[in-house]
N, CA, C and O atoms as a GROMACS GRO file, in nm:
protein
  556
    1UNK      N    1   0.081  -0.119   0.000
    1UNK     CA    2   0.000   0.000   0.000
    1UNK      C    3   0.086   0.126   0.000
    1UNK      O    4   0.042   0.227  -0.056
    2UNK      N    5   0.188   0.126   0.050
    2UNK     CA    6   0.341   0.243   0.056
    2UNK      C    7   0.324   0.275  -0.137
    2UNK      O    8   0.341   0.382  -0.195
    3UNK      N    9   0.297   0.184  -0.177
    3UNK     CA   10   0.352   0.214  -0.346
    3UNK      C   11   0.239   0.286  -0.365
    3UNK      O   12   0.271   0.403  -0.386
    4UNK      N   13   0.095   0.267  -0.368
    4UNK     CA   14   0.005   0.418  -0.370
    4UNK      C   15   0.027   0.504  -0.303
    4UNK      O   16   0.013   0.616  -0.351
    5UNK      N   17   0.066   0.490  -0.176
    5UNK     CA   18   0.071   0.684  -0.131
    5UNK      C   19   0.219   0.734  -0.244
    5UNK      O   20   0.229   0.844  -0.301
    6UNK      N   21   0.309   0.632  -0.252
    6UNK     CA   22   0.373   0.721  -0.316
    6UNK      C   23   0.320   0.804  -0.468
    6UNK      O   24   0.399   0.877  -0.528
    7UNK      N   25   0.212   0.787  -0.508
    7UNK     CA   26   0.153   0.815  -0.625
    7UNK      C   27   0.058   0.907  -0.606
    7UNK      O   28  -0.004   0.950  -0.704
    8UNK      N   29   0.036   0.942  -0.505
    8UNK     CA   30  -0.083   1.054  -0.457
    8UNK      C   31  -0.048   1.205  -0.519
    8UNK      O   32  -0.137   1.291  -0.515
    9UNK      N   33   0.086   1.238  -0.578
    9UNK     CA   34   0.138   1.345  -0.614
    9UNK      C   35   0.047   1.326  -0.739
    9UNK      O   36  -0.040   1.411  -0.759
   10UNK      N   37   0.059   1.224  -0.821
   10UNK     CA   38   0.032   1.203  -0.962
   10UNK      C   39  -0.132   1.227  -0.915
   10UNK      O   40  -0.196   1.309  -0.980
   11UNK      N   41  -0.179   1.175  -0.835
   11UNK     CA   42  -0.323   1.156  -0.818
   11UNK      C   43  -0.438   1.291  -0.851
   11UNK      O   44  -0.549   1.297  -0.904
   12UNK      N   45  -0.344   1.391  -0.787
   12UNK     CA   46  -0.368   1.523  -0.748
   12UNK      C   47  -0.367   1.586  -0.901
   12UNK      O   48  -0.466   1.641  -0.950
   13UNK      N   49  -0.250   1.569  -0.964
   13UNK     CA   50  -0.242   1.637  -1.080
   13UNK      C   51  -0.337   1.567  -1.211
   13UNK      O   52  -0.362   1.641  -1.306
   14UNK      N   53  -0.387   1.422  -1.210
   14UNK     CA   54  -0.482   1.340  -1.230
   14UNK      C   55  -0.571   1.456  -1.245
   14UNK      O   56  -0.594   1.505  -1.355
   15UNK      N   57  -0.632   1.510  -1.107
   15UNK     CA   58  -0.752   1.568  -1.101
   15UNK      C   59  -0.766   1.667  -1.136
   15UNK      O   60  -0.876   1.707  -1.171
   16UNK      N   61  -0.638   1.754  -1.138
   16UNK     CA   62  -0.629   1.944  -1.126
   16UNK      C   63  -0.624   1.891  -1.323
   16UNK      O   64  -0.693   1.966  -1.392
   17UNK      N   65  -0.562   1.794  -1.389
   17UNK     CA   66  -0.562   1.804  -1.521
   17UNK      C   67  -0.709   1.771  -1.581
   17UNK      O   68  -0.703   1.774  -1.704
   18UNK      N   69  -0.834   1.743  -1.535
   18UNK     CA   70  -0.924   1.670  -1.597
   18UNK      C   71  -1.072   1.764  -1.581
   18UNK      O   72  -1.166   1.762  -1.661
   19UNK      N   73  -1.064   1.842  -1.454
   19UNK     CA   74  -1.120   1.950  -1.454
   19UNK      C   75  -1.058   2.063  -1.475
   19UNK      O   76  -1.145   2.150  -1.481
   20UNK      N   77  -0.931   2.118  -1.493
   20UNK     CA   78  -0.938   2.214  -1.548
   20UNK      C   79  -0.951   2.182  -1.734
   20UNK      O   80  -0.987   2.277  -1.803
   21UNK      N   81  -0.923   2.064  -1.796
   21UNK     CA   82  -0.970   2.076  -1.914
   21UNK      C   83  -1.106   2.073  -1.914
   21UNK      O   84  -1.153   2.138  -2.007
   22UNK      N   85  -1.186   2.024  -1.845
   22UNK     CA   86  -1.364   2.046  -1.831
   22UNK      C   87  -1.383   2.191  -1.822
   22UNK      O   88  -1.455   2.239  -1.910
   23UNK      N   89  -1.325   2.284  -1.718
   23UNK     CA   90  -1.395   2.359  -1.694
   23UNK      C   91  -1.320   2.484  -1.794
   23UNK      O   92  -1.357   2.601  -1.798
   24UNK      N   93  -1.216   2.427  -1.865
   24UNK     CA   94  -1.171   2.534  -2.012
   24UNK      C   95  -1.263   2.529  -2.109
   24UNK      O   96  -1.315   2.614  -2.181
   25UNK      N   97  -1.277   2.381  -2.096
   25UNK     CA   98  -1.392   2.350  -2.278
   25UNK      C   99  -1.504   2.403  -2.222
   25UNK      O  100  -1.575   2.418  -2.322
   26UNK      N  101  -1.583   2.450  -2.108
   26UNK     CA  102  -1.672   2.514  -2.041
   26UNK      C  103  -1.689   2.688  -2.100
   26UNK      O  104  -1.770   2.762  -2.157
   27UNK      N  105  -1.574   2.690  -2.052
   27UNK     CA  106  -1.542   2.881  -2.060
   27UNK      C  107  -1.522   2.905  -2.177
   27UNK      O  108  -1.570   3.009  -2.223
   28UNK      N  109  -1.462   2.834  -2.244
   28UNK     CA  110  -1.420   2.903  -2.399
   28UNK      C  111  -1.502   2.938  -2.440
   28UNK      O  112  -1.512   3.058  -2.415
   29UNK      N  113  -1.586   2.901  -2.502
   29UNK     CA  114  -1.673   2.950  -2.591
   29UNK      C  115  -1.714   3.110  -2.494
   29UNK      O  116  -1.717   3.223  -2.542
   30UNK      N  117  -1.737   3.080  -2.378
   30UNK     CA  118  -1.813   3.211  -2.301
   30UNK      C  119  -1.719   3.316  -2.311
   30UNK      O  120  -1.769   3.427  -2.328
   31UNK      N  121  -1.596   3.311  -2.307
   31UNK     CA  122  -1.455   3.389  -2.279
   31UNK      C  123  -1.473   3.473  -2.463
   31UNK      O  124  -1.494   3.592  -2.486
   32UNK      N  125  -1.455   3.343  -2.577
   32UNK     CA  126  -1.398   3.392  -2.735
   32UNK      C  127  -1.558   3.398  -2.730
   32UNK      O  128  -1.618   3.298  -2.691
   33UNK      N  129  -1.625   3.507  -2.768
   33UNK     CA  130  -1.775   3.481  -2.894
   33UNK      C  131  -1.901   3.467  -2.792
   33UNK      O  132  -1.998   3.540  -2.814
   34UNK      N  133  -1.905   3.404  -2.712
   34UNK     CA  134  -2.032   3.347  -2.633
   34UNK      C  135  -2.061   3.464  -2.467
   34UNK      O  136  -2.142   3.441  -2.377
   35UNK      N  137  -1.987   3.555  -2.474
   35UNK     CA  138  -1.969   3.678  -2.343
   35UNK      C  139  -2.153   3.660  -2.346
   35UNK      O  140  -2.232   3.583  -2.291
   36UNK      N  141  -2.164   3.780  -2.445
   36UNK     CA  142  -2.292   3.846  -2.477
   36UNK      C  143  -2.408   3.764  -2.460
   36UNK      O  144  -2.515   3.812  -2.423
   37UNK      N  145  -2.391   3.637  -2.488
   37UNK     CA  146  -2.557   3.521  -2.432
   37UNK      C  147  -2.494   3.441  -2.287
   37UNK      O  148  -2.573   3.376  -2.218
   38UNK      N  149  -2.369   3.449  -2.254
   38UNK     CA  150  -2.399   3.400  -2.169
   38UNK      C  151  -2.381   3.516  -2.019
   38UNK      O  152  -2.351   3.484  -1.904
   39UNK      N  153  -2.415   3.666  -2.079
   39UNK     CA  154  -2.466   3.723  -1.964
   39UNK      C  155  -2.582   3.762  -2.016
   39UNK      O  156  -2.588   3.882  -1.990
   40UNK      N  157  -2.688   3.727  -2.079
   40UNK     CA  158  -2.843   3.710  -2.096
   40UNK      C  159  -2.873   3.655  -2.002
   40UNK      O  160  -2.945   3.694  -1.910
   41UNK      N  161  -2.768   3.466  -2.029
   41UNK     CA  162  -2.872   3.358  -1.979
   41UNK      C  163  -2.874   3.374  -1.798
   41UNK      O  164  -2.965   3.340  -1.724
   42UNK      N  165  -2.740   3.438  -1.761
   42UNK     CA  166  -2.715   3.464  -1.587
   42UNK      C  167  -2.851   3.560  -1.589
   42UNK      O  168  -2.944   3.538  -1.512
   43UNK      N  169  -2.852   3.638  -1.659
   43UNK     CA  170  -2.953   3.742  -1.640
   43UNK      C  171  -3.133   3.683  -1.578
   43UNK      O  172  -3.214   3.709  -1.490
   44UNK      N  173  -3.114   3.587  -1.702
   44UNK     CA  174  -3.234   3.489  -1.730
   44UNK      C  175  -3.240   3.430  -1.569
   44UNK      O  176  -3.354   3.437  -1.523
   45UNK      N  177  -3.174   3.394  -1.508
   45UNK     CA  178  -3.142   3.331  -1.398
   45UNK      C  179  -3.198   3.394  -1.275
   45UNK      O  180  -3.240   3.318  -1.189
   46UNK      N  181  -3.208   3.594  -1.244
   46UNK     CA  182  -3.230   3.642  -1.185
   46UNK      C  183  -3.134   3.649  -1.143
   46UNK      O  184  -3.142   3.688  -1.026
   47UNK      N  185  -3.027   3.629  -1.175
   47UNK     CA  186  -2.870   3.682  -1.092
   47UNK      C  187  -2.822   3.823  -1.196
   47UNK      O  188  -2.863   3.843  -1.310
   48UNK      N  189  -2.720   3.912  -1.113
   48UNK     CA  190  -2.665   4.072  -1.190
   48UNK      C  191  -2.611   3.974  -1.296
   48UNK      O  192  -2.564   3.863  -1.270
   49UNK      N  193  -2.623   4.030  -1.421
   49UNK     CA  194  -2.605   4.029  -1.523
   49UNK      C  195  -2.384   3.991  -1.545
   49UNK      O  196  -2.319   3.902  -1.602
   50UNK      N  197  -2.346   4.116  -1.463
   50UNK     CA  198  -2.227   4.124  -1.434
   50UNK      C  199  -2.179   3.953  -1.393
   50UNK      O  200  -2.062   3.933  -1.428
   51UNK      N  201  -2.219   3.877  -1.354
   51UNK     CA  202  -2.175   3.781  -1.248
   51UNK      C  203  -2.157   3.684  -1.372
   51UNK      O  204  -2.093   3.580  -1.355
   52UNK      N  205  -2.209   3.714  -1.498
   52UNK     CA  206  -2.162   3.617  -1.606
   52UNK      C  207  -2.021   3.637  -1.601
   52UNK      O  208  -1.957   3.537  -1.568
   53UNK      N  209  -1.942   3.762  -1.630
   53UNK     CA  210  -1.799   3.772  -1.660
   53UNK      C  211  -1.683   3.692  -1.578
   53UNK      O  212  -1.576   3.638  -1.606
   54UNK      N  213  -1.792   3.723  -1.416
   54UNK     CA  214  -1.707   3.596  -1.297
   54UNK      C  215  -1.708   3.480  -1.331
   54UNK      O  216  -1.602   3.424  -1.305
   55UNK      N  217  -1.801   3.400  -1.392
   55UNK     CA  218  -1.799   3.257  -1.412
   55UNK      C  219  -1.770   3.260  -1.524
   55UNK      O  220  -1.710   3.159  -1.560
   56UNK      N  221  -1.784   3.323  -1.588
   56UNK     CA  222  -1.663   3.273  -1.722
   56UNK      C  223  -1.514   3.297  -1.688
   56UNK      O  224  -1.429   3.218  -1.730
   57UNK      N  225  -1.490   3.376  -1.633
   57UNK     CA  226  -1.342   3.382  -1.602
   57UNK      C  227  -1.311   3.263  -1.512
   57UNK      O  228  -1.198   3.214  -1.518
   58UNK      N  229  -1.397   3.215  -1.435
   58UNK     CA  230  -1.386   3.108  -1.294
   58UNK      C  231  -1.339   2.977  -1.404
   58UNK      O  232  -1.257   2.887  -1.384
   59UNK      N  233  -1.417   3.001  -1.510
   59UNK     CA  234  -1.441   2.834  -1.586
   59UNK      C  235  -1.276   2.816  -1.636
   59UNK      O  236  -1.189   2.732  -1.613
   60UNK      N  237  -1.284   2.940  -1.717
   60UNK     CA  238  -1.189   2.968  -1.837
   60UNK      C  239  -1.034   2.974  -1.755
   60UNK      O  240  -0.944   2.890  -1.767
   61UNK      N  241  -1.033   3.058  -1.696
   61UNK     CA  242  -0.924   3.138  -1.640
   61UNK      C  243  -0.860   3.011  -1.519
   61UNK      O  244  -0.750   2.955  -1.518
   62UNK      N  245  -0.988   2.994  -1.416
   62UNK     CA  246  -0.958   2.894  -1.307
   62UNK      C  247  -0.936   2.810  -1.370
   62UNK      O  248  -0.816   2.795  -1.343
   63UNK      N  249  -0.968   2.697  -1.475
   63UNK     CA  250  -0.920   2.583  -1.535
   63UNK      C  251  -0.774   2.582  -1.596
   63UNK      O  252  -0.720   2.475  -1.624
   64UNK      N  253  -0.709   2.707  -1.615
   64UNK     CA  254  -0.575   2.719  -1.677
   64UNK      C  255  -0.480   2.700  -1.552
   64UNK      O  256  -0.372   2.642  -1.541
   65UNK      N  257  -0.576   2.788  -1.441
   65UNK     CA  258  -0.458   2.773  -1.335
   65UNK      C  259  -0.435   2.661  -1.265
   65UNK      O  260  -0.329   2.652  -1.204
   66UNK      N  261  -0.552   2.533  -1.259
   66UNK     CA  262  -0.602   2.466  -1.217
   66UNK      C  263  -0.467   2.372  -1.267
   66UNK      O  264  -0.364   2.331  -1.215
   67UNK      N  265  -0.533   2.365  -1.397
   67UNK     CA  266  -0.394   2.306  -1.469
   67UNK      C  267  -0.226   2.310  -1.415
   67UNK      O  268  -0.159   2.234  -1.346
   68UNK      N  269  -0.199   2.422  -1.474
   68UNK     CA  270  -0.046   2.426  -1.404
   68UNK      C  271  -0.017   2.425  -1.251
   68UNK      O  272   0.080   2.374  -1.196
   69UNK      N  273  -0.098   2.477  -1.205
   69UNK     CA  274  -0.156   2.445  -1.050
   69UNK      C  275  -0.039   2.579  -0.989
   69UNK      O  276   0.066   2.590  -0.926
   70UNK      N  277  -0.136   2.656  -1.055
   70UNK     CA  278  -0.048   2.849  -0.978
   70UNK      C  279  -0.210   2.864  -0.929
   70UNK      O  280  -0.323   2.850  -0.977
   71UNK      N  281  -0.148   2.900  -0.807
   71UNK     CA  282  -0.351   3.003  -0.698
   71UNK      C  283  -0.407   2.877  -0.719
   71UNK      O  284  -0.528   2.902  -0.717
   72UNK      N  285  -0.394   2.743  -0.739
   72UNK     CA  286  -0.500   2.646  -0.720
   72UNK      C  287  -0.580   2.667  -0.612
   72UNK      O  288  -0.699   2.675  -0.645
   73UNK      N  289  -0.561   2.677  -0.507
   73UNK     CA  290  -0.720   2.680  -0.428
   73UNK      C  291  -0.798   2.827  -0.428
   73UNK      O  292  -0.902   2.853  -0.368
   74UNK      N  293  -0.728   2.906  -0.504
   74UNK     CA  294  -0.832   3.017  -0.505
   74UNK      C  295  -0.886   2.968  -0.668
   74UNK      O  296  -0.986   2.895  -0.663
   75UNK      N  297  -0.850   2.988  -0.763
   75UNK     CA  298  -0.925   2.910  -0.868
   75UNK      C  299  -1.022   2.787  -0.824
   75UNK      O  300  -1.142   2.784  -0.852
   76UNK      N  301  -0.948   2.676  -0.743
   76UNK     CA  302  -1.061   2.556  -0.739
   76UNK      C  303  -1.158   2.668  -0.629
   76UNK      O  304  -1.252   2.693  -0.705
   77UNK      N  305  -1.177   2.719  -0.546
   77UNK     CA  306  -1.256   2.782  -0.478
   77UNK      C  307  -1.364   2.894  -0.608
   77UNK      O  308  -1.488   2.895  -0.607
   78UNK      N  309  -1.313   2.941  -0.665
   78UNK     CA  310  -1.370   3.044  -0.736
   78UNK      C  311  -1.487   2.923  -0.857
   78UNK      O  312  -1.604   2.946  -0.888
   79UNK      N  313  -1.388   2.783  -0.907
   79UNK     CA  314  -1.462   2.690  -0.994
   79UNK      C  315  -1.617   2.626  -0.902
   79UNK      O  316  -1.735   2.617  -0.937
   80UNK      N  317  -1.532   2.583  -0.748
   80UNK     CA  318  -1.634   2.598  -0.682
   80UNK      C  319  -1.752   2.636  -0.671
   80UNK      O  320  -1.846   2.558  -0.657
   81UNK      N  321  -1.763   2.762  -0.676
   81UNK     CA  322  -1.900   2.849  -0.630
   81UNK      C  323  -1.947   2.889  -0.759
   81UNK      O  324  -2.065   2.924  -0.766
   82UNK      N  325  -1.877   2.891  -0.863
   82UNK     CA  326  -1.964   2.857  -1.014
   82UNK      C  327  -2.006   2.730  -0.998
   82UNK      O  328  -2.128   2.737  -0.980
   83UNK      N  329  -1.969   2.612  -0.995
   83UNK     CA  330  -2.025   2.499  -1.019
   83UNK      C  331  -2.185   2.489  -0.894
   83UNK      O  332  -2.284   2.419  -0.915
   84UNK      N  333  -2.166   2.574  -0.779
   84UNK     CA  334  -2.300   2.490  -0.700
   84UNK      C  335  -2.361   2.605  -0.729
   84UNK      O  336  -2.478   2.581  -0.701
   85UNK      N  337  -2.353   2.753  -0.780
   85UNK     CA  338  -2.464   2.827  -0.837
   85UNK      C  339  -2.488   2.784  -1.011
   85UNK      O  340  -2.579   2.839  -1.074
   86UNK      N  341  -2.423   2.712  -1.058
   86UNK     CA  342  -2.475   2.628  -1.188
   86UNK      C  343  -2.613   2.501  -1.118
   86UNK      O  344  -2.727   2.505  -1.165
   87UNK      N  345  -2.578   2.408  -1.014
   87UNK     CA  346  -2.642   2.327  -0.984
   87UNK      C  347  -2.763   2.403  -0.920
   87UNK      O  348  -2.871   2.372  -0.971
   88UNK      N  349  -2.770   2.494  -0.824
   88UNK     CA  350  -2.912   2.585  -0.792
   88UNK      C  351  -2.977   2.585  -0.840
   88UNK      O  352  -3.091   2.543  -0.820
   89UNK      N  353  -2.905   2.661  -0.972
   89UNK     CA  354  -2.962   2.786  -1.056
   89UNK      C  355  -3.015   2.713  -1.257
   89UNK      O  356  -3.077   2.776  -1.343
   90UNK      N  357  -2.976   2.611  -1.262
   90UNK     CA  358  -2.958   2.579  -1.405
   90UNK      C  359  -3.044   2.412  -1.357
   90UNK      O  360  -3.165   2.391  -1.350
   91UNK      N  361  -2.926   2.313  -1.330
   91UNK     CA  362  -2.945   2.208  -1.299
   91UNK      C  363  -3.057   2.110  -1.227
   91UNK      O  364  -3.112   2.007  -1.264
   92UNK      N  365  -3.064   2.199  -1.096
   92UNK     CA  366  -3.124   2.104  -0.988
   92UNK      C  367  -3.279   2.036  -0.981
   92UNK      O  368  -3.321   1.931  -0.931
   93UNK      N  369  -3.351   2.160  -1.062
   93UNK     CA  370  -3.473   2.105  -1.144
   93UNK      C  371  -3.514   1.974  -1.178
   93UNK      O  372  -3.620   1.916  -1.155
   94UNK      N  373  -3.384   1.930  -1.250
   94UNK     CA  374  -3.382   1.824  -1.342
   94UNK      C  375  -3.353   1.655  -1.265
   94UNK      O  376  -3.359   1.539  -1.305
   95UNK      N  377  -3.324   1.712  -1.160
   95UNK     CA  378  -3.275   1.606  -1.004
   95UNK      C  379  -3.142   1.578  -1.081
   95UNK      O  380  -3.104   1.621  -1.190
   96UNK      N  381  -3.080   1.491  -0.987
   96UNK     CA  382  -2.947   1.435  -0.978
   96UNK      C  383  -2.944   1.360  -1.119
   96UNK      O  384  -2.873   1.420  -1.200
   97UNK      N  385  -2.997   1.257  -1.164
   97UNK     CA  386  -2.990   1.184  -1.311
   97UNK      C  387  -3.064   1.253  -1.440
   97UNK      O  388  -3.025   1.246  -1.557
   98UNK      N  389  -3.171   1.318  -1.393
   98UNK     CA  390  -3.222   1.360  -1.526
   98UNK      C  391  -3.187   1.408  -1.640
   98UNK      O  392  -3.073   1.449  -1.622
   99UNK      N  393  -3.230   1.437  -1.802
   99UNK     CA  394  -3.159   1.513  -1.866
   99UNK      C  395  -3.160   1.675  -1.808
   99UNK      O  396  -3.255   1.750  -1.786
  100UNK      N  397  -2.994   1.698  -1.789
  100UNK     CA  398  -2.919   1.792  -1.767
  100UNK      C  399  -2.923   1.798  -1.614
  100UNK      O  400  -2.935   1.904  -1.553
  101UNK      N  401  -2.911   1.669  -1.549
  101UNK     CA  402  -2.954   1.676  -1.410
  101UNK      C  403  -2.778   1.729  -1.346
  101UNK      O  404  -2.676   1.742  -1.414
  102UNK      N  405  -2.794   1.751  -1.207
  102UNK     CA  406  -2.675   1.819  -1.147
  102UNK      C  407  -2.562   1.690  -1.100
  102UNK      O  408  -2.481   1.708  -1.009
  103UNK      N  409  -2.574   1.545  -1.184
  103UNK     CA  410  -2.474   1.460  -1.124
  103UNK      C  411  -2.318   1.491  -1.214
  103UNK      O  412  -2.220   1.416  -1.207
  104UNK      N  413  -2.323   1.595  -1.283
  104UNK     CA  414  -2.169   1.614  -1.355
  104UNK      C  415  -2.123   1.716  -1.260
  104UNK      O  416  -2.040   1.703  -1.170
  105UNK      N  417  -2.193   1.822  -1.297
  105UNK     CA  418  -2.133   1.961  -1.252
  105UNK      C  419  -2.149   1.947  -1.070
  105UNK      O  420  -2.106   2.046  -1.011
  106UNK      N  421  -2.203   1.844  -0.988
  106UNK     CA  422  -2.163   1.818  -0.862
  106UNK      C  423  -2.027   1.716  -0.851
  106UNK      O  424  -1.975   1.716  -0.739
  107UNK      N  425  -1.955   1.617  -0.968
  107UNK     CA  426  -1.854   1.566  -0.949
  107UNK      C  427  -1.766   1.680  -0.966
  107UNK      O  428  -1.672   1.696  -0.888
  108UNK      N  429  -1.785   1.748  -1.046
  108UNK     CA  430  -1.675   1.870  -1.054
  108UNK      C  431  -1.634   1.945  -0.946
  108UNK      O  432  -1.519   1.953  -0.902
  109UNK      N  433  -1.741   2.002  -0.904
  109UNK     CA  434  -1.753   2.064  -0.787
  109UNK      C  435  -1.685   1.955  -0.686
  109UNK      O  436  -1.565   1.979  -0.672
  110UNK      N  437  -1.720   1.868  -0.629
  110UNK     CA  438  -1.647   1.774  -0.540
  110UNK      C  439  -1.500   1.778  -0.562
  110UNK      O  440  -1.424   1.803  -0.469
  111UNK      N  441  -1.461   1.755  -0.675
  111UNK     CA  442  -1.311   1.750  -0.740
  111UNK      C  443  -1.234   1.886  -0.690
  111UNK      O  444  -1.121   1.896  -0.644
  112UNK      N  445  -1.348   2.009  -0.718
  112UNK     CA  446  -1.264   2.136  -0.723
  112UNK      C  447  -1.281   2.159  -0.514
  112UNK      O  448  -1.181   2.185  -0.446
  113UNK      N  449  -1.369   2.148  -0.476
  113UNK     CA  450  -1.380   2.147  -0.329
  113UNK      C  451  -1.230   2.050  -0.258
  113UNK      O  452  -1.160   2.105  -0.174
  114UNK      N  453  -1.206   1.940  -0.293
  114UNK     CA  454  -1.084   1.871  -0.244
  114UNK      C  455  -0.950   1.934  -0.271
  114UNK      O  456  -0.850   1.912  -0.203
  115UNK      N  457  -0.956   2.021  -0.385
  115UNK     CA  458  -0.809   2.082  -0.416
  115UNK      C  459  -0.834   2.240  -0.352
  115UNK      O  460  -0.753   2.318  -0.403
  116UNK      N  461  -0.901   2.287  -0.281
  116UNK     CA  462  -0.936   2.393  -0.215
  116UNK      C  463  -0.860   2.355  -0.091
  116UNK      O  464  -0.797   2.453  -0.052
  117UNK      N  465  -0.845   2.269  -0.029
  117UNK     CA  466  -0.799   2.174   0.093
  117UNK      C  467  -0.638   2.089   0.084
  117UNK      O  468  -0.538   2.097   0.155
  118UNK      N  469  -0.674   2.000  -0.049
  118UNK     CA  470  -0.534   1.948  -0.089
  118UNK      C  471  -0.385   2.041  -0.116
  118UNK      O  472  -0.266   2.030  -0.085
  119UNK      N  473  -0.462   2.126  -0.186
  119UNK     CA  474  -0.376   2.220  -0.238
  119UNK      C  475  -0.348   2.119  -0.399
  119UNK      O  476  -0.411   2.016  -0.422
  120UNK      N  477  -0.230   2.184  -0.502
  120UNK     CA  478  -0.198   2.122  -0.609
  120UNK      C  479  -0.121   1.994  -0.605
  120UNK      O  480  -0.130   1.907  -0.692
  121UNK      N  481  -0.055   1.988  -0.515
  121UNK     CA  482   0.038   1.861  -0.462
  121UNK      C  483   0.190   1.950  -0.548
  121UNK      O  484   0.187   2.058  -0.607
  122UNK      N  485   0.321   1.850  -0.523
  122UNK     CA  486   0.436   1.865  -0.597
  122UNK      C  487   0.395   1.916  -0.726
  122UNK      O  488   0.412   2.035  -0.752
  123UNK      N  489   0.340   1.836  -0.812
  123UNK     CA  490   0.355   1.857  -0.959
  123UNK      C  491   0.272   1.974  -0.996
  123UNK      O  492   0.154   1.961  -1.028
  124UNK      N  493   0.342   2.107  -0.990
  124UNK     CA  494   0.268   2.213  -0.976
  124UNK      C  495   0.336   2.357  -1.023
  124UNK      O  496   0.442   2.368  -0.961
  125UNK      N  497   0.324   2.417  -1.069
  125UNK     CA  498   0.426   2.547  -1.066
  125UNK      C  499   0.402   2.612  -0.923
  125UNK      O  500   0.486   2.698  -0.897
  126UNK      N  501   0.312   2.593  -0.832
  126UNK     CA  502   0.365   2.638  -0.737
  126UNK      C  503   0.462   2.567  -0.632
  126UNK      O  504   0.495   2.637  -0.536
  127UNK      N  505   0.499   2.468  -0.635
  127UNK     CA  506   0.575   2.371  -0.591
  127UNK      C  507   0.723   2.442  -0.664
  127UNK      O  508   0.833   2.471  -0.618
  128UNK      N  509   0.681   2.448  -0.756
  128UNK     CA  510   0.856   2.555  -0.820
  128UNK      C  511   0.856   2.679  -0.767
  128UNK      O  512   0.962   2.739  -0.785
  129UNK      N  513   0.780   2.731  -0.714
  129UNK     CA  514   0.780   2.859  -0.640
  129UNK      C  515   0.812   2.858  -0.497
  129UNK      O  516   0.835   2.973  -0.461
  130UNK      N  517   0.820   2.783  -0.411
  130UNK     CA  518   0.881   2.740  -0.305
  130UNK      C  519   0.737   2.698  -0.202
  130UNK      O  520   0.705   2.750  -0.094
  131UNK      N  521   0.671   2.592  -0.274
  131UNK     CA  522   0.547   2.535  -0.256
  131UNK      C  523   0.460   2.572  -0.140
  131UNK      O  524   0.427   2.496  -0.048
  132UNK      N  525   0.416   2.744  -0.161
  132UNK     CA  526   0.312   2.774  -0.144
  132UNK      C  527   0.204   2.705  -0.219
  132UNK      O  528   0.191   2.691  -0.340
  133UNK      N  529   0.119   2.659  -0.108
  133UNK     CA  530  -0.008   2.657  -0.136
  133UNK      C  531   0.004   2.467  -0.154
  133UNK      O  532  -0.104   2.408  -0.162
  134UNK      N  533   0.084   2.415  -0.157
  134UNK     CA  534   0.080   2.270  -0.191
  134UNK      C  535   0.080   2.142  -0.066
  134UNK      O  536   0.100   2.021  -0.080
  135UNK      N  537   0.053   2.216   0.049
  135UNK     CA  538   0.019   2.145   0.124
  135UNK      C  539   0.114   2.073   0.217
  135UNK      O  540   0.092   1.997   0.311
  136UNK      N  541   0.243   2.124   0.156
  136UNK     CA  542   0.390   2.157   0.232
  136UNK      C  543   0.430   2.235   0.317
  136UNK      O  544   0.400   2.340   0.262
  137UNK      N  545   0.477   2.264   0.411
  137UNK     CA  546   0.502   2.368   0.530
  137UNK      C  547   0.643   2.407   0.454
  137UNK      O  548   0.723   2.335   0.394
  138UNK      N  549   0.644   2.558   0.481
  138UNK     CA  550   0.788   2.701   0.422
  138UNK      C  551   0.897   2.610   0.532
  138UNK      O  552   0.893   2.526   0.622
  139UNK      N  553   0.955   2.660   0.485
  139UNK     CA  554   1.089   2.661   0.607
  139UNK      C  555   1.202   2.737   0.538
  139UNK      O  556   1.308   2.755   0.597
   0.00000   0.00000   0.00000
């Protein structure tokens, strides 16, 4: 069992790589071309109109950092609170299985909630920065 913990580094970056490509192929379109409907549809929602530009940047922006794993828990925190005002606000209607029900965008959310806590692990650019934020103590 020693030979999995030693792999828990990989595990971490496993996860920070699979949602931040989810939550890029998410944002793009909203970030290049899609701004303008997708602060309608927030609108549509009864949320400020403004709060589209946050979750597209959360999707788009947090998934890049997510990736290289720089500010990971403020990105997974920021992917966070887009993903459970997506499930509120869009999803939850539909229950947990239904079509467009909230069982994706709550694994995400789960994923991005654990690296809020984990931090990025080693394999990280902040780990090259003198691993702030990775769940390592300074010295």
């Amino acid at each position: 069992m020693r030979y999995l913990d030693s792999l828990q580094p990989f595990a971490l970056f496993v996860l920070r790589l699979v949602l931040g490509i989810i939550m890029i192929g998410h944002g793009y379109s909203k970030v290049f071309g899609g701004l303008h409907h997708h602060v309608q549809f927030v609108g549509s929602l009864g949320l400020p109109g403004w709060l589209a530009y946050l979750s597209a940047a959360a999707e788009f922006f947090g998934g890049i950092l997510v990736i290289v794993g720089l500010l990971t828990r403020l990105a997974a925190f920021a992917i966070t609170v887009d993903l459970v005002v997506a499930i509120v606000k869009v999803h939850w209607h539909n229950g947990l299985l239904g079509n467009g029900g909230y069982q994706f965008p709550l694994a995400l959310a789960a994923i991005a909630f654990a690296l809020i806590f984990f931090g990025p692990g080693p394999i990280a650019l902040e780990a090259l920065r003198g691993g702030l934020g990775t769940g390592r103590s300074r010295k």
